[in-house]
N, C-alpha and C positions, 0 to 999 in steps of 0.2 A: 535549447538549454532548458533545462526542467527546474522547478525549484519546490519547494516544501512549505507552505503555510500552514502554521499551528493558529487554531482560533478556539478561544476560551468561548463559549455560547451560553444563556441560560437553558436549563432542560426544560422545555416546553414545547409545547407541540407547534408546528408549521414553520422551526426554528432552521429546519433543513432545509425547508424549500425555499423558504426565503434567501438564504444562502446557494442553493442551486439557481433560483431566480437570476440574480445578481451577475453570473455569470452568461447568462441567456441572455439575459439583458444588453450585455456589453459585447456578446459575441465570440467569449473568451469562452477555451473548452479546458473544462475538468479530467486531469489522466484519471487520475484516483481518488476518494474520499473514502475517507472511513469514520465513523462518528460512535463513541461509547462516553457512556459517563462517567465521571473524574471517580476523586478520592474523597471527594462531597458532592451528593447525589441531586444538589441543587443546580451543578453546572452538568454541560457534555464539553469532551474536546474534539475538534475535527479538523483531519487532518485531509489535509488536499494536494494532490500535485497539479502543477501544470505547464504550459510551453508556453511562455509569455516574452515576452521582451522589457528591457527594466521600465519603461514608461508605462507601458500595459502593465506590469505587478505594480509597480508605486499605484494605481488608480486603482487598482483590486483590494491591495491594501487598506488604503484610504478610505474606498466602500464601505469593506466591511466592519471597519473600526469605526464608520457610521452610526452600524445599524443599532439596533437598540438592543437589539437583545444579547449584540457581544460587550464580553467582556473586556479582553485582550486576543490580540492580532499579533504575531510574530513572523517573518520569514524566520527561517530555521537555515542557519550554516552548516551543509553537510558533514564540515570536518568540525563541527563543533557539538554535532548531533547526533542521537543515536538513531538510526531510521531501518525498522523492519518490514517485510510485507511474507503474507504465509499464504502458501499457494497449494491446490490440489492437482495432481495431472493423474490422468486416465492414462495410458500407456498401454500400445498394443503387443499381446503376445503373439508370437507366431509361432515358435519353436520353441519346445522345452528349456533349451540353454539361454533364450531370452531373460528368463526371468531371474536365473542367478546373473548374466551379464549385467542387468540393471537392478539389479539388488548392490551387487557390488558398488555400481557407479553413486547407486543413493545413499549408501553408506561412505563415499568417499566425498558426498556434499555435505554429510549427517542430516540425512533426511531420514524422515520414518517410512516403513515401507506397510501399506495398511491391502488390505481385501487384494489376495492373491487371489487367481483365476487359472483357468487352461488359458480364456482370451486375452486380459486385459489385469494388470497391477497398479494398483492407486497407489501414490506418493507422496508423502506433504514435505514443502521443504519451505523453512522460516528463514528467510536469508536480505540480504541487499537484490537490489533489481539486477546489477550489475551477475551476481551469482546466481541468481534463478534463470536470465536468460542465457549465463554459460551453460548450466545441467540443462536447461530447453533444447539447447542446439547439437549437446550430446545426444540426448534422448531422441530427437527428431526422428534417425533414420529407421527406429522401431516404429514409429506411427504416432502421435498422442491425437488419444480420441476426443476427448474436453480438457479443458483449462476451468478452475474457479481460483480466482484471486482476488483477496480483500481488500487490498486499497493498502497505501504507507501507515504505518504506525509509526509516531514520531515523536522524540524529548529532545529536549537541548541539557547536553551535559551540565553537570555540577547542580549547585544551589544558586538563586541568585544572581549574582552577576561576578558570581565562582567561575572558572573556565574547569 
């Protein structure tokens, strides 16, 4: 089971690694991170997934609402949150009709379809993990040459303690 922790950080330097530390530390592995600074340039927010079990997250938690340089700590409810991840795929051409069959298909995920080739069409699609690794397993039997994916991007709906 995977889960989603938002952590409010100061923006300062060695504020990631500390946080990357933390989990070396303890022997807990990081799926995803993604780290940008807020809507005041004095914080970043970073968003982490990982495979924990509720005793291992309660002590992660716990860590990092420690440390000093976080702010606020939240596990984040899937159905209570909004949680994106944007991903690039390389995709092999082999045949002409390749490229409009997966054009079509990116367009039926509403993905963008970027640098056409004879070889190979790059894709980006902003979606749930859930939906990226559906169009993955579509796309598959074309080939995908690399993968880049960012890490979750993640909010808890509403305002507040608005739902």
């Amino acid at each position: 089971m995977w889960s989603i922790i938002s952590v409010l950080v100061e923006n300062k330097p060695g504020v990631l690694f500390k946080v990357t530390n933390l989990f070396r530390s303890r022997n807990y592995n990081i799926d995803s991170i993604s780290v940008g600074i807020t809507e005041n340039p004095e914080f970043s927010r970073m968003t982490i997934t990982t495979s924990a079990d509720e005793k291992q997250l309660n002590q992660i938690i716990k860590q990092l609402d420690k440390m000093i340089d976080t702010v606020e700590v939240k596990l984040l409810d899937e159905k209570k949150s909004i949680y994106r991840e944007l991903v690039l795929m390389k995709i092999k051409i082999t045949k002409p009709t390749d490229i409009m069959e997966i054009t079509d298909l990116a367009n039926a995920f509403k993905c963008n379809v970027h640098d056409v080739r004879k070889s190979s069409i790059i894709v980006e699609i902003t979606a749930t993990p859930d939906r990226i690794n559906a169009f993955e397993d579509l796309v598959k039997a074309y080939g995908i040459l690399e993968i880049a994916r960012t890490g979750m991007c993640a909010l808890e709906r509403g305002v507040g303690n608005e739902s």
